[in-house]
PAZAPA-4460 file (N, C-alpha, C; in steps of 0.05 Angstrom, whole numbers, plus 32768, in hexadecimal, padded with zeros to 4 digits):
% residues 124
    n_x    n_y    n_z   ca_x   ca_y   ca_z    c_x    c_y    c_z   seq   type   mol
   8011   7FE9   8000   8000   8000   8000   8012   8019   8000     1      X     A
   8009   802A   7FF0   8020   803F   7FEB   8012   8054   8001     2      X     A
   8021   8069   800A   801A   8081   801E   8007   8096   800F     3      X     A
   8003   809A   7FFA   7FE9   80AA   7FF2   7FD8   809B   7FF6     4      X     A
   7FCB   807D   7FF6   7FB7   807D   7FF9   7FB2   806B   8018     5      X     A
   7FC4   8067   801E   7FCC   805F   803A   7FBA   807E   8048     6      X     A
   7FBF   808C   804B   7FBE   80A5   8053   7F98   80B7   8048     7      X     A
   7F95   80AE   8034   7F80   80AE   8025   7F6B   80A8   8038     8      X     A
   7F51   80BC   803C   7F37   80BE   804B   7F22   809C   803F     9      X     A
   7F1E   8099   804B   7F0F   8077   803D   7EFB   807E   803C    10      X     A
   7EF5   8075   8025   7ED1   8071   801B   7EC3   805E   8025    11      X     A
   7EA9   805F   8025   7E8C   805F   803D   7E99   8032   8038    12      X     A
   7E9E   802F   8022   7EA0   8014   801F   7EB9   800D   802B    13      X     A
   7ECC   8017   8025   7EEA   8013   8031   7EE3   8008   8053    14      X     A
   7ED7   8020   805D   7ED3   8027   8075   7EC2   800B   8088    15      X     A
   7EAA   8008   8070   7E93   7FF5   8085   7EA9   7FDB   807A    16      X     A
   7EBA   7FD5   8060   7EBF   7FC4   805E   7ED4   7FB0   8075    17      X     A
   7EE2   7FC3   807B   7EF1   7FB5   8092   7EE7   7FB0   80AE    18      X     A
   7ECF   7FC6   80B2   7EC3   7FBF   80C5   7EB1   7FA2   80BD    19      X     A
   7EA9   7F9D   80B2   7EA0   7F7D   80AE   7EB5   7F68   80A6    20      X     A
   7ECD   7F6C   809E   7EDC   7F59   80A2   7EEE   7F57   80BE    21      X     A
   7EE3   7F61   80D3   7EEF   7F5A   80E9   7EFA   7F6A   80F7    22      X     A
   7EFC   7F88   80F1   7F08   7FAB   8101   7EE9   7FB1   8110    23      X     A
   7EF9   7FB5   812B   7EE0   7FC4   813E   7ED4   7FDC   812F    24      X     A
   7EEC   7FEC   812D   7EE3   8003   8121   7EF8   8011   813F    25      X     A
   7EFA   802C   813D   7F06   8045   8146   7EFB   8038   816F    26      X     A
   7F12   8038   817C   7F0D   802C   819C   7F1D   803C   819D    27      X     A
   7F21   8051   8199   7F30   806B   81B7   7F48   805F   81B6    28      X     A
   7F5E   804A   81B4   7F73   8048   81B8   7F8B   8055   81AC    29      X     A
   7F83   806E   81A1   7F93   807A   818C   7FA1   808E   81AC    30      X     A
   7FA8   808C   81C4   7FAA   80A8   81D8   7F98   80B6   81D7    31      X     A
   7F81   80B6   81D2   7F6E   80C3   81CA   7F55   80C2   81E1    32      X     A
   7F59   80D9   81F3   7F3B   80E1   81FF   7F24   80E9   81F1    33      X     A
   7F29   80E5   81D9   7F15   80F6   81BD   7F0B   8116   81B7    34      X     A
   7F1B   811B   81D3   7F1A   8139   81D6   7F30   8147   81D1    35      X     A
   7F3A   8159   81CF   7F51   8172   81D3   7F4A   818F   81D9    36      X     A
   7F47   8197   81EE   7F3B   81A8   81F2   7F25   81B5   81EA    37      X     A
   7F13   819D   81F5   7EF3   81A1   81ED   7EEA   819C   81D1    38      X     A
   7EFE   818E   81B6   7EF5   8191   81A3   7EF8   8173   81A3    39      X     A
   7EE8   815B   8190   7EE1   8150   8193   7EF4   8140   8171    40      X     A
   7F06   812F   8180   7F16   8126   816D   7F15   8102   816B    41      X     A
   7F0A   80FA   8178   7F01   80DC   8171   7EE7   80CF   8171    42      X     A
   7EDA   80C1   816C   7EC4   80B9   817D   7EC4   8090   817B    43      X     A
   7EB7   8088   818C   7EB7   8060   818C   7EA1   8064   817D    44      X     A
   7EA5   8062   8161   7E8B   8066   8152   7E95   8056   813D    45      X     A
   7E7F   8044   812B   7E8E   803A   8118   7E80   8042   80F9    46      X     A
   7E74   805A   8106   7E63   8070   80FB   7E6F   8071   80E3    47      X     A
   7E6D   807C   80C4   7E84   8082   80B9   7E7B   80A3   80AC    48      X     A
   7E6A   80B2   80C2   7E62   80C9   80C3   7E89   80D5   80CE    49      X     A
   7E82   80C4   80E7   7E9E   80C7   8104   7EBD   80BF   80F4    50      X     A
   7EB9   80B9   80DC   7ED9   80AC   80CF   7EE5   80BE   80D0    51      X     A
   7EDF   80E4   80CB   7EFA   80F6   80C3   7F04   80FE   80DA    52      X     A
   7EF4   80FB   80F4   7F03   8103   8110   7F25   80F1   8116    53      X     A
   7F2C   80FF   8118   7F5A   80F9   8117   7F55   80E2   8124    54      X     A
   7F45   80E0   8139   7F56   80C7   8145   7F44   80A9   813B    55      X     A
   7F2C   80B3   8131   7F22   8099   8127   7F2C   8093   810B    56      X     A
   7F38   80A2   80FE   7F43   80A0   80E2   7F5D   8096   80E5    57      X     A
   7F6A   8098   8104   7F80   8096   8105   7F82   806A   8118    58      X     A
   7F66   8074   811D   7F66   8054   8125   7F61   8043   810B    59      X     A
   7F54   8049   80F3   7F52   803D   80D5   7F69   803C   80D4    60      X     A
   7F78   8052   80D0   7F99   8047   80C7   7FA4   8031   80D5    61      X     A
   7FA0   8036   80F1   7FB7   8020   80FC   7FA6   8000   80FA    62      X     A
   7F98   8000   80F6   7F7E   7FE5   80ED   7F8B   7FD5   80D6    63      X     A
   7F90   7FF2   80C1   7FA2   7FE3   80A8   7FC4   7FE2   809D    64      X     A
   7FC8   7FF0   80B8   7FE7   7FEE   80C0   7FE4   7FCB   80C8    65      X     A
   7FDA   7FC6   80DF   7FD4   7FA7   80EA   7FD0   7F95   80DA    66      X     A
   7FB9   7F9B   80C8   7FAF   7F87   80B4   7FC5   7F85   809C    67      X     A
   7FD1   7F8E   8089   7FE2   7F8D   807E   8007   7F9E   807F    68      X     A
   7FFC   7F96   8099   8028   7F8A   80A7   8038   7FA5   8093    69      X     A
   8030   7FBA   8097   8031   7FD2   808A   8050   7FDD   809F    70      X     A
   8063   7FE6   808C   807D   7FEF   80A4   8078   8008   80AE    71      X     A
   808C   800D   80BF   8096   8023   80CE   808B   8044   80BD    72      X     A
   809C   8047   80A2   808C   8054   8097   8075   8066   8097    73      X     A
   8066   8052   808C   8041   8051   808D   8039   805A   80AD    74      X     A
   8043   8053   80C4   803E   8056   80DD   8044   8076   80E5    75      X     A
   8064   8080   80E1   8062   8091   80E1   8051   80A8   80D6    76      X     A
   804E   80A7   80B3   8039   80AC   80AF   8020   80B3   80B9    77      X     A
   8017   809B   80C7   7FF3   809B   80D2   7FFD   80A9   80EB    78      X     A
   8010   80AE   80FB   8017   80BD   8113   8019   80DA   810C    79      X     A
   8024   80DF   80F8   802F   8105   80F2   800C   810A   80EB    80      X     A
   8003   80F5   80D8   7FE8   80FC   80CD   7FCF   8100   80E2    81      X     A
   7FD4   80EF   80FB   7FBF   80F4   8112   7FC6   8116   811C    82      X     A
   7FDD   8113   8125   7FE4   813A   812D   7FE5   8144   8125    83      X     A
   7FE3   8146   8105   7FDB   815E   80FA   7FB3   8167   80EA    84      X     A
   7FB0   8146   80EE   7F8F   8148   80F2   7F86   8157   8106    85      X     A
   7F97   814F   8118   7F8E   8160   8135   7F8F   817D   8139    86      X     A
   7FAE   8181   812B   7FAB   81A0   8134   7F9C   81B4   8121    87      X     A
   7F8D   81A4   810B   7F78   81B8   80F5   7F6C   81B2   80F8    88      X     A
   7F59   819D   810B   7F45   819C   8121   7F47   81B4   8133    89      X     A
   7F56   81B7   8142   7F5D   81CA   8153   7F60   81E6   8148    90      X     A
   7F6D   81E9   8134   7F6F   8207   8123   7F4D   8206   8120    91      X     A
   7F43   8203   811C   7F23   8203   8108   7F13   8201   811C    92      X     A
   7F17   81FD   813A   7EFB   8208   8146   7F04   820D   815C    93      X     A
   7F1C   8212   8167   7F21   822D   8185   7F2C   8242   8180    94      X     A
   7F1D   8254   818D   7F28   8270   818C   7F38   8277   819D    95      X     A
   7F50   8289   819A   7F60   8295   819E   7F7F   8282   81A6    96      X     A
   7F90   8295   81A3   7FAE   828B   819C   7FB3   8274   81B1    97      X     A
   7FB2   827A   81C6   7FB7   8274   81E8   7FAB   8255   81E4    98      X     A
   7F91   8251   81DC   7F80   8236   81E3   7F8B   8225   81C5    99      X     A
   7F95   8231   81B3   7F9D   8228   8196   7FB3   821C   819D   100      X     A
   7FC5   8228   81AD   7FEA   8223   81B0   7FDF   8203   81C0   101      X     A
   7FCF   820D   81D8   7FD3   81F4   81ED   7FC8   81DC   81DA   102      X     A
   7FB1   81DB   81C8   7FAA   81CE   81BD   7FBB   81C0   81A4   103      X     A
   7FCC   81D0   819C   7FE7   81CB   8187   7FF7   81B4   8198   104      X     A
   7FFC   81C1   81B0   8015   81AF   81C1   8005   8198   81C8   105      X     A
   7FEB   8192   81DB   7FE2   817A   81DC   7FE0   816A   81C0   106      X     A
   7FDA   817B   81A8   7FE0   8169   8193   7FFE   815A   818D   107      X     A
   8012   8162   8195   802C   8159   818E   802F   8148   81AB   108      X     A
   802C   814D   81BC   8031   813C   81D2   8025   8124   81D1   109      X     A
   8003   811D   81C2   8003   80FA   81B9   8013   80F8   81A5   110      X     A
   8018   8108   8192   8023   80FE   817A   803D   80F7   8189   111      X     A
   804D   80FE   819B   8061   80F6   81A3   8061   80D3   81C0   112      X     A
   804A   80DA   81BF   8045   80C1   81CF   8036   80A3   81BD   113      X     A
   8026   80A8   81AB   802B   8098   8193   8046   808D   8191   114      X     A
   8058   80A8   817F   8073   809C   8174   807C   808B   8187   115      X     A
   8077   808F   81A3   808B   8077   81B9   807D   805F   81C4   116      X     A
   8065   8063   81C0   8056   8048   81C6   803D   803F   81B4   117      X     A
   803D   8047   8198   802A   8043   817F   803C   8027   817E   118      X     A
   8049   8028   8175   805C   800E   8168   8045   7FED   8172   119      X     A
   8037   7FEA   8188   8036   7FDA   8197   801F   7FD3   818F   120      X     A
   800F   7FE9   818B   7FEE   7FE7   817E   7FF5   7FE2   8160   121      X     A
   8010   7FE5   814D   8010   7FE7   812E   8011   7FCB   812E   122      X     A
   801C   7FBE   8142   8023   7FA4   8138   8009   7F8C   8139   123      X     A
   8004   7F74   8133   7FF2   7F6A   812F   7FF6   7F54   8149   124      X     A
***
C-alpha cells in the first residue's frame, strides 16, 4: 500500500467494509480522551458520519497498519497525520491565541506519546 492512499479519507464501503470483516471500528485507543480542549476529536462510533474525527481516522489507519503488516514508515505517517488532524481541528473551532497554543502543544504531546508507545498497538 503506497502512503497516498494509505493516508487517503475511506469511502462509506472501504469503511463498513472492514468493519464486517472483523475491525471494531475506532475504541479510543489512539491516547485519545476524544477531546482537546473541549473540541471533540474522536468518538467509539463505527458511525461512518464519526470517520473524519483524527482519532477515529487514526484508529482506521492503525486497523490497516495491523491487518496488512504495513512498516514503520506508514506508522509514522498515521502518527504526524493524527497531530496535524488535530491541530486544524483545533485551529477551526477555538478562539483566541492562548487556548490555540495550549491546544497545539497537547496536540504534539500525544503525537509524541504515540511515537513511544504506538509501536505496540501497530503490531498485530
Amino acid at each position: 500500500m503506497n502512503l497516498e492512499k494509505f493516508l487517503a479519507l475511506p469511502s462509506e464501503a472501504e469503511w463498513f467494509g472492514e468493519i464486517q470483516t472483523g475491525w471494531d471500528g475506532p475504541d479510543g485507543s489512539s491516547a485519545s480522551t476524544d477531546h482537546i480542549m473541549g473540541i471533540r476529536i474522536g468518538r467509539t462510533s463505527r458511525e461512518y458520519l464519526d470517520m473524519p474525527l483524527p482519532a477515529n481516522l487514526y484508529d482506521y489507519r492503525y486497523h490497516l497498519g495491523r491487518k496488512h503488516k504495513l512498516g514503520r514508515k506508514l506508522r509514522r505517517a498515521a502518527d504526524v497525520a493524527y497531530r496535524d488532524d488535530c491541530i486544524r481541528y483545533i485551529q477551526q473551532k477555538l478562539e483566541g491565541r492562548t487556548m490555540i497554543r495550549i491546544g497545539v502543544v497537547r496536540a504534539w504531546f500525544r503525537y509524541f506519546v504515540l511515537r513511544l508507545f504506538g509501536w505496540t498497538a501497530w503490531r498485530d
